[in-house]
C-alpha positions as CSV (number, residue, x, y, z in Angstrom):
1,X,30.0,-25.1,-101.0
2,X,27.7,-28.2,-100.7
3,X,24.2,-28.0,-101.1
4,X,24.1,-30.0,-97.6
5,X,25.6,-27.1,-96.2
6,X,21.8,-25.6,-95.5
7,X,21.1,-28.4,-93.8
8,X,20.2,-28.5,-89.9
9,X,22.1,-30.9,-88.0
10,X,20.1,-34.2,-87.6
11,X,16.4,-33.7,-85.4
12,X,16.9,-33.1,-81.7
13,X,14.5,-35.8,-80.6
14,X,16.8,-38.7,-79.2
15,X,13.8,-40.4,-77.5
16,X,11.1,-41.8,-78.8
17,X,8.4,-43.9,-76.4
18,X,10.8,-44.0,-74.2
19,X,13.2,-45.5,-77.0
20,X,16.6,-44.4,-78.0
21,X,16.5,-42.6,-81.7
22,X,19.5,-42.7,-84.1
23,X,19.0,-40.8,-87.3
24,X,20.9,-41.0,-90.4
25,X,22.1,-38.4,-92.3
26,X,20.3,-36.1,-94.1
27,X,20.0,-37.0,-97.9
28,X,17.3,-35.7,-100.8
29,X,16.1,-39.2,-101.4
30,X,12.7,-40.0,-99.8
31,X,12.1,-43.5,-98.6
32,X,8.9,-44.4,-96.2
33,X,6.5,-41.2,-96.7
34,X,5.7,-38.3,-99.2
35,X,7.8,-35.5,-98.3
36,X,5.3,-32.2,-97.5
37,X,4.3,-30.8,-100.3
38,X,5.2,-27.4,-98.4
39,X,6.9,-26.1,-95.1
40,X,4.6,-25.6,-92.3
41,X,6.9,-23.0,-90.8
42,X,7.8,-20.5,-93.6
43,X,5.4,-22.0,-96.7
44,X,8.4,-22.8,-99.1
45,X,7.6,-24.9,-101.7
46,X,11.7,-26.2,-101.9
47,X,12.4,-29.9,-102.2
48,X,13.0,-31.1,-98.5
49,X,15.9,-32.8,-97.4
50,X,15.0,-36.5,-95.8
51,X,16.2,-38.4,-92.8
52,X,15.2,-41.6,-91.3
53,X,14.9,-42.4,-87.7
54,X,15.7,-45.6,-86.7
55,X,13.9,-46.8,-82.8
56,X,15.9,-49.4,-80.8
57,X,14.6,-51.1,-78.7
58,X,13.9,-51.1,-75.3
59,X,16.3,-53.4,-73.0
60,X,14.8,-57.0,-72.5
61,X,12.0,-56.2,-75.2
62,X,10.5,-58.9,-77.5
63,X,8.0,-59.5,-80.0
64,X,6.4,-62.3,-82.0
65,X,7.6,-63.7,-85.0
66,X,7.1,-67.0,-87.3
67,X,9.4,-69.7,-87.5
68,X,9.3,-72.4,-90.2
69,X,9.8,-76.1,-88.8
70,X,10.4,-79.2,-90.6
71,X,7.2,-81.5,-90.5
72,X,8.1,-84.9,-88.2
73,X,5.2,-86.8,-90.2
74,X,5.4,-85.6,-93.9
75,X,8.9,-85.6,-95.4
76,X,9.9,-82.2,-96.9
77,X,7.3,-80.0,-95.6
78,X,7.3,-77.2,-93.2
79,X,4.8,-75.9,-90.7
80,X,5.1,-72.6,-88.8
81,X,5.4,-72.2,-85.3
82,X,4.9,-68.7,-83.7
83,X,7.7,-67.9,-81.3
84,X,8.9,-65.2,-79.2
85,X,11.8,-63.1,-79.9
86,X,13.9,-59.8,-79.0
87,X,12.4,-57.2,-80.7
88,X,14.5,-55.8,-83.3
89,X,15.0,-51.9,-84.4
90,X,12.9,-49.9,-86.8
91,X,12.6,-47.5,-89.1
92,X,9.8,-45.8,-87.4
93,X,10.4,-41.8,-87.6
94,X,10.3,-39.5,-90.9
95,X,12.1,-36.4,-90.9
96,X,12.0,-33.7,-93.6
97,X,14.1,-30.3,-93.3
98,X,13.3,-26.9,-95.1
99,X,16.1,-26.1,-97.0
100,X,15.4,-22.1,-97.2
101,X,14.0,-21.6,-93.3
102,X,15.9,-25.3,-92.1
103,X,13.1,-26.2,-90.0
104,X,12.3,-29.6,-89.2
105,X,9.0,-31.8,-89.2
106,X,8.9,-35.2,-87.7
107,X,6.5,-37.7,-88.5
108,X,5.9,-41.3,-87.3
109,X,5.6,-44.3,-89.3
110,X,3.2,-46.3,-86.7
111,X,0.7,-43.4,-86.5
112,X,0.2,-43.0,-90.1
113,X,3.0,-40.5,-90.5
114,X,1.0,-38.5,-87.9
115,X,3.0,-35.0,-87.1
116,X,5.3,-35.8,-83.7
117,X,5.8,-32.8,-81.6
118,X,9.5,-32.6,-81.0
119,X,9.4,-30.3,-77.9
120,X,7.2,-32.7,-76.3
121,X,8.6,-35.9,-75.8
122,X,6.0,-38.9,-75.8
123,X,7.2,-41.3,-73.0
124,X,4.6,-44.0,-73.1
């Protein structure tokens, strides 16, 4: 028997702002945030399992990025020119999953890893 075999099936949030959520599987390695140091619904104390939440983005959706440019008047230097782009997904969510009561906590990235509440989808 694996010891993924406790494991929930990935979050049921598939939204996001309004943005489309794919998660990858669940896997003991933490990237991004500090896994709890203990489960808000049952108190154990157990190792979490981790998955990350990757946002796409919205259709049409840019962002600003830097561009380097070859200088016209200096030979072999660069200057940067700000320019707009299509915005580009994200790791923006954190999920963690209790392996003795398998509940899940979601967190997101650009709040801080501030608690999301996954019955209550955020739309803007």
């Amino acid at each position: 028997m694996s010891h993924l075999s406790a494991v929930p099936p990935p979050p049921d949030y598939p939204e996001h702002n309004g943005r489309r959520v794919e998660w990858d599987p669940w896997q003991r390695i933490h990237i991004m945030c500090l896994p709890p140091t203990e489960c808000a619904q049952c108190g154990s104390t157990a190792e979490a399992y981790f998955a990350a939440g990757v946002i796409q983005p919205a259709p049409g959706e840019t962002t600003q990025d830097t561009r380097q440019r070859p200088s016209s008047r200096v030979p072999g230097r660069v200057w940067e020119q700000r320019v707009t782009v299509h915005q580009w997904p994200y790791y923006g969510l954190a999920a963690f999953a209790c392996p003795d009561c398998r509940g899940v906590e979601v967190y997101d990235s650009r709040e801080d890893f501030a608690p999301v509440d996954t019955a209550r989808p955020t739309l803007f």
